[in-house]
CHARMM-style PDB file with segment names, atoms N, HN, CA, C and O in Angstrom:
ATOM      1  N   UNK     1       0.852  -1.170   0.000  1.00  0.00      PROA
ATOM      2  CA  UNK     1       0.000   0.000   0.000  1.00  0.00      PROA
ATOM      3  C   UNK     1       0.898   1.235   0.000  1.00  0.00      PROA
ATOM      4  O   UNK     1       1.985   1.409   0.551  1.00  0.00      PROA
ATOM      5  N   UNK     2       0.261   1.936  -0.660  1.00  0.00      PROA
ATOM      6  HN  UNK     2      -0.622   1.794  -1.107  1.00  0.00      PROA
ATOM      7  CA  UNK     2       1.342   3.224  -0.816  1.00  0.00      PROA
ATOM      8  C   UNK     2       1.213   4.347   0.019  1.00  0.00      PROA
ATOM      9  O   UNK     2       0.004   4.403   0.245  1.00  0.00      PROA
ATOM     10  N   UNK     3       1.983   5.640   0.840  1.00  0.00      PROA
ATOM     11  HN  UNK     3       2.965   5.595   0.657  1.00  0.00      PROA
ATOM     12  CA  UNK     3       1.650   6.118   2.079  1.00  0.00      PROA
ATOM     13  C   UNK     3       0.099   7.431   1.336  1.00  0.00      PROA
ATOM     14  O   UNK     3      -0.474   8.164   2.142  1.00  0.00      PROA
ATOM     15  N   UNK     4      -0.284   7.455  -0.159  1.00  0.00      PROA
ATOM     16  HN  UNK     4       0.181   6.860  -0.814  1.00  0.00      PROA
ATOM     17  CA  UNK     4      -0.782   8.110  -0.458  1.00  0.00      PROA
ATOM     18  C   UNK     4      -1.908   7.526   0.051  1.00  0.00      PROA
ATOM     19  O   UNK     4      -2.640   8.207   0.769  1.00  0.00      PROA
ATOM     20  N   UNK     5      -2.179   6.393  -0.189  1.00  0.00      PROA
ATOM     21  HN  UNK     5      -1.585   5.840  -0.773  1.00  0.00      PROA
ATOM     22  CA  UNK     5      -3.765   5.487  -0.089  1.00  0.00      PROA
ATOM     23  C   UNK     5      -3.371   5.132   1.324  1.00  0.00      PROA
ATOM     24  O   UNK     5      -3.406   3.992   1.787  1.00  0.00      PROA
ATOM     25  N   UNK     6      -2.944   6.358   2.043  1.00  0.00      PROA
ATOM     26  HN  UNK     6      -2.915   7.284   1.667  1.00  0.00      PROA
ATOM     27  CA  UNK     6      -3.261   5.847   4.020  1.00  0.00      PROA
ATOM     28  C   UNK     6      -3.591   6.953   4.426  1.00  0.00      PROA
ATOM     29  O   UNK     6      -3.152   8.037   4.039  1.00  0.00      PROA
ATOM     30  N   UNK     7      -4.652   6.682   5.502  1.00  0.00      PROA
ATOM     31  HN  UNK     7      -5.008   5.802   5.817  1.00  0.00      PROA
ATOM     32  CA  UNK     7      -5.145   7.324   6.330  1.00  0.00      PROA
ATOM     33  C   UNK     7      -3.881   7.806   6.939  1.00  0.00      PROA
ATOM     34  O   UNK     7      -2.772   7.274   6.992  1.00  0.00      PROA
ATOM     35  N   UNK     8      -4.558   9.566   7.630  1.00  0.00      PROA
ATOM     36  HN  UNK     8      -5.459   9.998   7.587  1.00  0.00      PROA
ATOM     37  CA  UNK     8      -4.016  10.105   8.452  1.00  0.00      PROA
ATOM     38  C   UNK     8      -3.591   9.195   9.673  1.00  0.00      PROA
ATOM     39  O   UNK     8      -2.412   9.141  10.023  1.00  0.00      PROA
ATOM     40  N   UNK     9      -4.556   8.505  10.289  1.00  0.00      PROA
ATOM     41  HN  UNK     9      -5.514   8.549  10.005  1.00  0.00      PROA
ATOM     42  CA  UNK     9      -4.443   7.876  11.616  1.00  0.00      PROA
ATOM     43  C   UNK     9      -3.567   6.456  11.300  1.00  0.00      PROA
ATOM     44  O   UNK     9      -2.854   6.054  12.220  1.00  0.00      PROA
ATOM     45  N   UNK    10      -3.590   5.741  10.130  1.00  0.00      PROA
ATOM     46  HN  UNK    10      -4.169   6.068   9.382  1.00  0.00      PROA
ATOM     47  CA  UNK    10      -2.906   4.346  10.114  1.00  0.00      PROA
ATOM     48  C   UNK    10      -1.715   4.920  10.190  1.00  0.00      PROA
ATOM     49  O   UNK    10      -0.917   4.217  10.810  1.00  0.00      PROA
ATOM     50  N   UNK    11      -1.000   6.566   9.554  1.00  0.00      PROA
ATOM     51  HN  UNK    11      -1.648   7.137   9.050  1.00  0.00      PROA
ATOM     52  CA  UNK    11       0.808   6.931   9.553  1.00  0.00      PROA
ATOM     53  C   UNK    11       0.869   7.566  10.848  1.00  0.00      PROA
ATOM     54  O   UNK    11       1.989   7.885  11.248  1.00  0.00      PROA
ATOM     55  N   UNK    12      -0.132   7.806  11.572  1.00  0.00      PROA
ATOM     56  HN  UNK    12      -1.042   7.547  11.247  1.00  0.00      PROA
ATOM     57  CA  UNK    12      -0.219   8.336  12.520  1.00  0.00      PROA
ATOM     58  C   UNK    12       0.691   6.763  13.834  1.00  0.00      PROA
ATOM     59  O   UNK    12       1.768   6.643  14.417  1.00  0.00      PROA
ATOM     60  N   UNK    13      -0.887   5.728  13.659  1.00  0.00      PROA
ATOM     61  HN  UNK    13      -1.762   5.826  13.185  1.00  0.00      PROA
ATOM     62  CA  UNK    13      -0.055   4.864  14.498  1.00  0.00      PROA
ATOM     63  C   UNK    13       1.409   3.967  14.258  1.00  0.00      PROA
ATOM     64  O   UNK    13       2.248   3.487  15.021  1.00  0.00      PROA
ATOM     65  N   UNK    14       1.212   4.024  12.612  1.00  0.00      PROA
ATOM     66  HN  UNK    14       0.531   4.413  11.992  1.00  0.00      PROA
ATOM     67  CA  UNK    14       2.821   3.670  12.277  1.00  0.00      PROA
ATOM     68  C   UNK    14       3.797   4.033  13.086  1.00  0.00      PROA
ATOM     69  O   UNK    14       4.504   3.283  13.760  1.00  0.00      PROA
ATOM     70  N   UNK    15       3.848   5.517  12.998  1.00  0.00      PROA
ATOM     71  HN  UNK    15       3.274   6.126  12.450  1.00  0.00      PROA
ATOM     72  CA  UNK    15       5.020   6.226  13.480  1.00  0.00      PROA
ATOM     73  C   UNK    15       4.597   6.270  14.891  1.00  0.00      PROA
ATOM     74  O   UNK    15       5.163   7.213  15.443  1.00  0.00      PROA
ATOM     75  N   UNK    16       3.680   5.500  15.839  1.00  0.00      PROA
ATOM     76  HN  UNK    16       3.220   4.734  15.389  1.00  0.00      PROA
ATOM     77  CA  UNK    16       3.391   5.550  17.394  1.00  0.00      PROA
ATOM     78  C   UNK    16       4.165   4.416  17.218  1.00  0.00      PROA
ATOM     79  O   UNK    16       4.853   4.351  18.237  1.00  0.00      PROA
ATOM     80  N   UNK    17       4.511   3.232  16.296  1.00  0.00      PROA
ATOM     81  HN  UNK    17       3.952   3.284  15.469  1.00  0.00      PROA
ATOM     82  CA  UNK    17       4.997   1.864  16.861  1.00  0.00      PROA
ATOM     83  C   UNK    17       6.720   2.070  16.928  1.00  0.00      PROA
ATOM     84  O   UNK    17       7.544   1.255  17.344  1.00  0.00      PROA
ATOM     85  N   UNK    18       6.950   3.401  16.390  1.00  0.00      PROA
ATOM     86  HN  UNK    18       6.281   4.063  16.052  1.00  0.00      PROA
ATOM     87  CA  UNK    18       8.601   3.170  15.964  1.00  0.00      PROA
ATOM     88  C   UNK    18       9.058   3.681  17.699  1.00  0.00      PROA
ATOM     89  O   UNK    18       8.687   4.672  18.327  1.00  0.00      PROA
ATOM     90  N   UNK    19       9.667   2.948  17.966  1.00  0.00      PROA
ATOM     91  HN  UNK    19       9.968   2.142  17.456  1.00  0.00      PROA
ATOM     92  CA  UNK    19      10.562   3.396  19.589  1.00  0.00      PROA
ATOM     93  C   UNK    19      11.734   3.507  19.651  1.00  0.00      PROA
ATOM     94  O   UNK    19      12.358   2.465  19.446  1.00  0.00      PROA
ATOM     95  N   UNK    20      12.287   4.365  19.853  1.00  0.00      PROA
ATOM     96  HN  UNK    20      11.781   5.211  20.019  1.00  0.00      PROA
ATOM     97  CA  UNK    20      14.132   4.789  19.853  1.00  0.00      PROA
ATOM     98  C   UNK    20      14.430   3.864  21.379  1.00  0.00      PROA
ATOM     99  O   UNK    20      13.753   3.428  22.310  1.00  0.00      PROA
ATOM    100  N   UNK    21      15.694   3.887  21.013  1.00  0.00      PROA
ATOM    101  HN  UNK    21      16.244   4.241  20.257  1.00  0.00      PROA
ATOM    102  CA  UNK    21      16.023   3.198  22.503  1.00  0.00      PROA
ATOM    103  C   UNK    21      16.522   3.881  23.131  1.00  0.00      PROA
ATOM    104  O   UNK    21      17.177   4.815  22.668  1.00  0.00      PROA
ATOM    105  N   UNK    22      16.355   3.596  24.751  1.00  0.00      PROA
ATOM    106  HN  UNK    22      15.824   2.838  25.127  1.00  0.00      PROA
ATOM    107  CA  UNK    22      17.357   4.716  25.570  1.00  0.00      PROA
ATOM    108  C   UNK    22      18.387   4.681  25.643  1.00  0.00      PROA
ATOM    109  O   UNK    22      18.835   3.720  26.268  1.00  0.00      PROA
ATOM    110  N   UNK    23      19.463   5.772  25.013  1.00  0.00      PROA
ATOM    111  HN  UNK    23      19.099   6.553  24.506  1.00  0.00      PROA
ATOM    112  CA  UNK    23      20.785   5.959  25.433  1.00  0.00      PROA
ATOM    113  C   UNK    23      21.457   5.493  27.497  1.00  0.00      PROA
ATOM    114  O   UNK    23      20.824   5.286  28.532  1.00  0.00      PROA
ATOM    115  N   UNK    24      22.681   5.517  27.233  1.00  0.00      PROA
ATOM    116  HN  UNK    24      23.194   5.685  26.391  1.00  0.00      PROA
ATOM    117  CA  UNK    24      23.134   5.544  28.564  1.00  0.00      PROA
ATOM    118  C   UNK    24      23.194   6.819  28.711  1.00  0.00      PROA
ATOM    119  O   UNK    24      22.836   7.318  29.778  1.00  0.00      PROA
ATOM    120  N   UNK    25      23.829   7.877  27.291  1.00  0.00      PROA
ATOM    121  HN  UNK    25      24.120   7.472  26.424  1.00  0.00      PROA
ATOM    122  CA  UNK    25      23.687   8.944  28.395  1.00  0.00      PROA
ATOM    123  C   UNK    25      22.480  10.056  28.777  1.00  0.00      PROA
ATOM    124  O   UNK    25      22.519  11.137  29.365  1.00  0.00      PROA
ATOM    125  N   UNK    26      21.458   9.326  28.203  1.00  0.00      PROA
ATOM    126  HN  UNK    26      21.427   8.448  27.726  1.00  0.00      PROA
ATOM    127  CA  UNK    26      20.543  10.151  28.365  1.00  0.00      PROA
ATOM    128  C   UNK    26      19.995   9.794  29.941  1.00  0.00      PROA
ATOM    129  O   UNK    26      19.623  10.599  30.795  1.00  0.00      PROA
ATOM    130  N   UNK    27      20.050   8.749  30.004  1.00  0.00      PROA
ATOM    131  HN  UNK    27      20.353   8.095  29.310  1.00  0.00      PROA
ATOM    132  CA  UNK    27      20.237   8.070  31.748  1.00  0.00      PROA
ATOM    133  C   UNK    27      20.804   9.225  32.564  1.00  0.00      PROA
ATOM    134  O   UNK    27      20.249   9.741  33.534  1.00  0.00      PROA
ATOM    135  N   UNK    28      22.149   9.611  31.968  1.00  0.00      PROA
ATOM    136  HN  UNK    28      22.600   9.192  31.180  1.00  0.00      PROA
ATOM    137  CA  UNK    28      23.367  10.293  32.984  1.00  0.00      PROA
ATOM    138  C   UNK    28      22.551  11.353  33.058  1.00  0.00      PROA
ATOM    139  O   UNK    28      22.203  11.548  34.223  1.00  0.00      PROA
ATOM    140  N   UNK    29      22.049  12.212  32.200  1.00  0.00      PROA
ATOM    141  HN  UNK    29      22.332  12.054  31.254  1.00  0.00      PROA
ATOM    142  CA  UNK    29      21.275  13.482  31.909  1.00  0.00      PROA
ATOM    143  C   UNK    29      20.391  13.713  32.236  1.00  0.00      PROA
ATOM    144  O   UNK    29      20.189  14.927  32.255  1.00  0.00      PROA
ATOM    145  N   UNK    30      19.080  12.708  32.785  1.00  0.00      PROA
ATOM    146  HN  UNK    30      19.245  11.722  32.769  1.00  0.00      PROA
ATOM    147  CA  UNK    30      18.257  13.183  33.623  1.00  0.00      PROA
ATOM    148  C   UNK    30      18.693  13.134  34.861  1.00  0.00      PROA
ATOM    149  O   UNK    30      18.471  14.050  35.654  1.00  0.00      PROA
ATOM    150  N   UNK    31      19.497  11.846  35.232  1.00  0.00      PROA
ATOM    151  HN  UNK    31      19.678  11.102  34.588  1.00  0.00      PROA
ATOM    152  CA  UNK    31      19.856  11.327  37.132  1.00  0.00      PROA
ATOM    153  C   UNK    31      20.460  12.939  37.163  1.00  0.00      PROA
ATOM    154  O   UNK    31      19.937  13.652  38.019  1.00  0.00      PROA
ATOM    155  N   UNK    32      21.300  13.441  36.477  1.00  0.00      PROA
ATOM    156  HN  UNK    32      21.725  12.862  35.782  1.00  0.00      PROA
ATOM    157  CA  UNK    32      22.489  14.726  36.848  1.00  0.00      PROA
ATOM    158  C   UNK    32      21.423  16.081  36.933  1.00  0.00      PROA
ATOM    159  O   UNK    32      21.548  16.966  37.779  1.00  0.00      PROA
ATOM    160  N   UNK    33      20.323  16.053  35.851  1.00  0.00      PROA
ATOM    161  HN  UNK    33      20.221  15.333  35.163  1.00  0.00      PROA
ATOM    162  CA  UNK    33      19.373  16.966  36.100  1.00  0.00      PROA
ATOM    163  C   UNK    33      18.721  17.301  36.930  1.00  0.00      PROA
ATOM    164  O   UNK    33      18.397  18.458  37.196  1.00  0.00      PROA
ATOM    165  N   UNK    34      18.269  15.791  37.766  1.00  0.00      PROA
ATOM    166  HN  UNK    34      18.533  14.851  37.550  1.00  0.00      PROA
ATOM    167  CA  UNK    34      17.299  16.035  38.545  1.00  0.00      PROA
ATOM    168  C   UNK    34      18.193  16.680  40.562  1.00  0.00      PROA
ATOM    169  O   UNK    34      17.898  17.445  41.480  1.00  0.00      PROA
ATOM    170  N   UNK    35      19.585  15.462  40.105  1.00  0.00      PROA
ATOM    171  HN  UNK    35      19.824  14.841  39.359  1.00  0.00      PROA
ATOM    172  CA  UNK    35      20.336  15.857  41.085  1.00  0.00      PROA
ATOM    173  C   UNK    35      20.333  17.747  41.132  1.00  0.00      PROA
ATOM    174  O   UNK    35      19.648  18.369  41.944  1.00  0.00      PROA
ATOM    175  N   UNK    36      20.980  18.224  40.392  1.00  0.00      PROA
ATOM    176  HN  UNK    36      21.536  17.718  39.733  1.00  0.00      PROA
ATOM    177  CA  UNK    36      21.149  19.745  40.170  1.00  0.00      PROA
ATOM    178  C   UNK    36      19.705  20.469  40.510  1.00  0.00      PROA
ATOM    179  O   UNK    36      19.603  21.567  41.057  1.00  0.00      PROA
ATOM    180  N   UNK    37      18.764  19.754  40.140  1.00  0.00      PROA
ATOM    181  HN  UNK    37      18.847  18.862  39.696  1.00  0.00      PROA
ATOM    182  CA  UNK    37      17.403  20.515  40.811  1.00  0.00      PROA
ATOM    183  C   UNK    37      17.213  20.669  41.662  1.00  0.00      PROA
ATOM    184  O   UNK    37      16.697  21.649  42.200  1.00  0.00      PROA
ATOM    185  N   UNK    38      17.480  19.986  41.953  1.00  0.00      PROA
ATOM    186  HN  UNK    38      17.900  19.190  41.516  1.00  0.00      PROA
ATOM    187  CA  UNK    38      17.177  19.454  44.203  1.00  0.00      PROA
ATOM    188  C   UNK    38      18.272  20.656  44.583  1.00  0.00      PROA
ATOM    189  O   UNK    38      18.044  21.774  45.043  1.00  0.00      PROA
ATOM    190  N   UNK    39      19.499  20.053  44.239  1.00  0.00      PROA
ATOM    191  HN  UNK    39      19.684  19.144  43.865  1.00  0.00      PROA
ATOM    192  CA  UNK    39      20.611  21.258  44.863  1.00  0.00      PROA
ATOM    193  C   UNK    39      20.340  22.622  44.657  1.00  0.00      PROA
ATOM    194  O   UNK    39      20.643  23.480  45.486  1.00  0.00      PROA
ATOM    195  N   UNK    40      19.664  22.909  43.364  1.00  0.00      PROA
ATOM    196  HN  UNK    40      19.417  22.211  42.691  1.00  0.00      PROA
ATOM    197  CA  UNK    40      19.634  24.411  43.409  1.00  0.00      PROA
ATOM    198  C   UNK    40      18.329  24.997  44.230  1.00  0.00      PROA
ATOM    199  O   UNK    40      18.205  26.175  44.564  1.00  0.00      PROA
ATOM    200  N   UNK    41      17.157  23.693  44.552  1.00  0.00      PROA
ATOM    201  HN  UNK    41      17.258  22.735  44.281  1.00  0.00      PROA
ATOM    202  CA  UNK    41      16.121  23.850  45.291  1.00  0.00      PROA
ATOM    203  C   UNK    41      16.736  24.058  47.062  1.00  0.00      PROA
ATOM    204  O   UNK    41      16.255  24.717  47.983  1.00  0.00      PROA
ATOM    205  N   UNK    42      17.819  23.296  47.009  1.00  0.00      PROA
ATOM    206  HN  UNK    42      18.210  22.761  46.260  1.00  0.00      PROA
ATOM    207  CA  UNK    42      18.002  23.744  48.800  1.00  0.00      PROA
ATOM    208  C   UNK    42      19.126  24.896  48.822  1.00  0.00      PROA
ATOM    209  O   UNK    42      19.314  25.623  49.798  1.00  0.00      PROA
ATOM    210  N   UNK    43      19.592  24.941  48.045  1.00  0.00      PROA
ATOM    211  HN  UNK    43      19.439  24.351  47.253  1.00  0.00      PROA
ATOM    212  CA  UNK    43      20.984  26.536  48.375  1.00  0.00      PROA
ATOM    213  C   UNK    43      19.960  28.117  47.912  1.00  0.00      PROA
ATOM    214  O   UNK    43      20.107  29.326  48.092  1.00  0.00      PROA
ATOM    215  N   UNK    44      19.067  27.350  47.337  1.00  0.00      PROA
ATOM    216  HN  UNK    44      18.949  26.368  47.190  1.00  0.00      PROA
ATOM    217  CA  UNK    44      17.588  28.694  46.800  1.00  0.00      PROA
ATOM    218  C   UNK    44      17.254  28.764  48.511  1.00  0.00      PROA
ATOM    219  O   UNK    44      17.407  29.844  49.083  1.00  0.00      PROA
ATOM    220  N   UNK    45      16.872  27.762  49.145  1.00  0.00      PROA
ATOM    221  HN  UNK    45      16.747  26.885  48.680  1.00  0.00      PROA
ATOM    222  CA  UNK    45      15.641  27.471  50.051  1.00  0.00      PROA
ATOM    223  C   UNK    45      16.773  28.342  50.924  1.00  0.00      PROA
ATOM    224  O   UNK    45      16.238  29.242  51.572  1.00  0.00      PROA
ATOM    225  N   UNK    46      18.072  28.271  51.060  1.00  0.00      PROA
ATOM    226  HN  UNK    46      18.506  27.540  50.533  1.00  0.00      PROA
ATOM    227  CA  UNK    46      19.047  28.627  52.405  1.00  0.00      PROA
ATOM    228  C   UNK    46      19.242  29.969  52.161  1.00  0.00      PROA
ATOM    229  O   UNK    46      19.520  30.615  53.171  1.00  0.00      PROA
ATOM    230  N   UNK    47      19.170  30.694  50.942  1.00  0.00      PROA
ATOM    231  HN  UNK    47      18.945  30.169  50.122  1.00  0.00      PROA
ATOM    232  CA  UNK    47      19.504  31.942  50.691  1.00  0.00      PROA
ATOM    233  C   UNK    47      17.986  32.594  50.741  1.00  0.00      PROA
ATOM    234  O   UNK    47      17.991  33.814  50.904  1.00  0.00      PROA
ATOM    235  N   UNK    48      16.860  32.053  50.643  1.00  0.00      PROA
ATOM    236  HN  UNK    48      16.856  31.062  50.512  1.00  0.00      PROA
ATOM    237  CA  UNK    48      15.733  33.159  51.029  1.00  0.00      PROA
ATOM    238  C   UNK    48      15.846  32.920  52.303  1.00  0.00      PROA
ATOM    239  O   UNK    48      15.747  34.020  52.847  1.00  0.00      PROA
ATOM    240  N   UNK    49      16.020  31.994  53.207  1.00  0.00      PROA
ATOM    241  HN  UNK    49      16.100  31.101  52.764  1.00  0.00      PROA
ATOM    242  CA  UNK    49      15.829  32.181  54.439  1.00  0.00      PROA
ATOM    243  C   UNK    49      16.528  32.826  55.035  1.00  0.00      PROA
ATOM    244  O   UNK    49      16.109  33.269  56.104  1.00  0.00      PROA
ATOM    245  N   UNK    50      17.747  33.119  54.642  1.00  0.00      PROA
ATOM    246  HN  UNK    50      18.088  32.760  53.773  1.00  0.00      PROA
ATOM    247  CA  UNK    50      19.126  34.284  55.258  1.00  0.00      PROA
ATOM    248  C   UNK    50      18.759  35.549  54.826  1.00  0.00      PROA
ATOM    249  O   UNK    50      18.997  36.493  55.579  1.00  0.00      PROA
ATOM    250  N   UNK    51      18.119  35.787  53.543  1.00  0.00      PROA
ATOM    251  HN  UNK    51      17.926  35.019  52.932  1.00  0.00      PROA
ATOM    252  CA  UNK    51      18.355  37.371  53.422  1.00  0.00      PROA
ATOM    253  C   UNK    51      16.748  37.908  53.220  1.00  0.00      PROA
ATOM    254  O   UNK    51      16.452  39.070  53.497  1.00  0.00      PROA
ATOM    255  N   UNK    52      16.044  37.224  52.859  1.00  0.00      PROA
ATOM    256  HN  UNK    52      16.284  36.280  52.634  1.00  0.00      PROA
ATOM    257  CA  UNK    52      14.346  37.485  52.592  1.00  0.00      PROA
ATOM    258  C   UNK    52      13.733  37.302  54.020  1.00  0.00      PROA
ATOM    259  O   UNK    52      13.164  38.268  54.531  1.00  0.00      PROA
ATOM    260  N   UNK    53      13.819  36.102  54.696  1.00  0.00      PROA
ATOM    261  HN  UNK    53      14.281  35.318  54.281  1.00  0.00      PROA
ATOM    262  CA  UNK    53      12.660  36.421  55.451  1.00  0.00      PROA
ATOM    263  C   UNK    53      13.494  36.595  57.177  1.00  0.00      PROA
ATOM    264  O   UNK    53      12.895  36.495  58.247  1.00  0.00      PROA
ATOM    265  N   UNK    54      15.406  36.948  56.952  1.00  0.00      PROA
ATOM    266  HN  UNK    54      15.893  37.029  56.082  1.00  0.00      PROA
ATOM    267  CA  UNK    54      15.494  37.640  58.256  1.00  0.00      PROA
ATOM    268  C   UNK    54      15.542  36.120  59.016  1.00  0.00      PROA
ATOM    269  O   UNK    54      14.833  35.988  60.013  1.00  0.00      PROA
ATOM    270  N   UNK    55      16.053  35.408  58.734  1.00  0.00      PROA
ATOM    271  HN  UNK    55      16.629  35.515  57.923  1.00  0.00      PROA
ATOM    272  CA  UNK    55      16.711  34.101  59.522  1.00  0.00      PROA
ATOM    273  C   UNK    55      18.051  33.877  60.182  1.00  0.00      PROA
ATOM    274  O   UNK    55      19.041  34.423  59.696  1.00  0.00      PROA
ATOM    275  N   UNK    56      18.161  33.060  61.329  1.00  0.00      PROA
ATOM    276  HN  UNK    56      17.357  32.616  61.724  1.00  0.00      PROA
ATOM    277  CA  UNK    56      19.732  33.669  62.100  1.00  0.00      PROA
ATOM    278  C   UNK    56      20.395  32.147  61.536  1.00  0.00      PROA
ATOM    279  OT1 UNK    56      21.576  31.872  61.748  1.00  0.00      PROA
TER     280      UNK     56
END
């Protein structure tokens, strides 16, 4: 069958069946992302509490 004589939805789910595989370093790149979030979430959290809301 040719992609002219296909439905929107049959190239639609075609291209839902194709799956890339996960890299390793895309592994490294979220674990390191999410690490760096957190860290910049608690040195954020230590610096409003020292100079914004007047903490000893």
């Amino acid at each position: 069958m040719r992609d002219e004589d296909k439905t929107k939805e049959q190239l639609i789910e075609e291209l839902a069946e194709v799956e890339e595989p996960w890299l390793p370093i895309e592994t490294k790149l979220v674990t390191y992302s999410v690490i760096g979030g957190i860290a910049a979430l608690i040195v954020l959290a230590i610096v409003v509490h020292m100079f914004i809301l007047g903490g000893h």
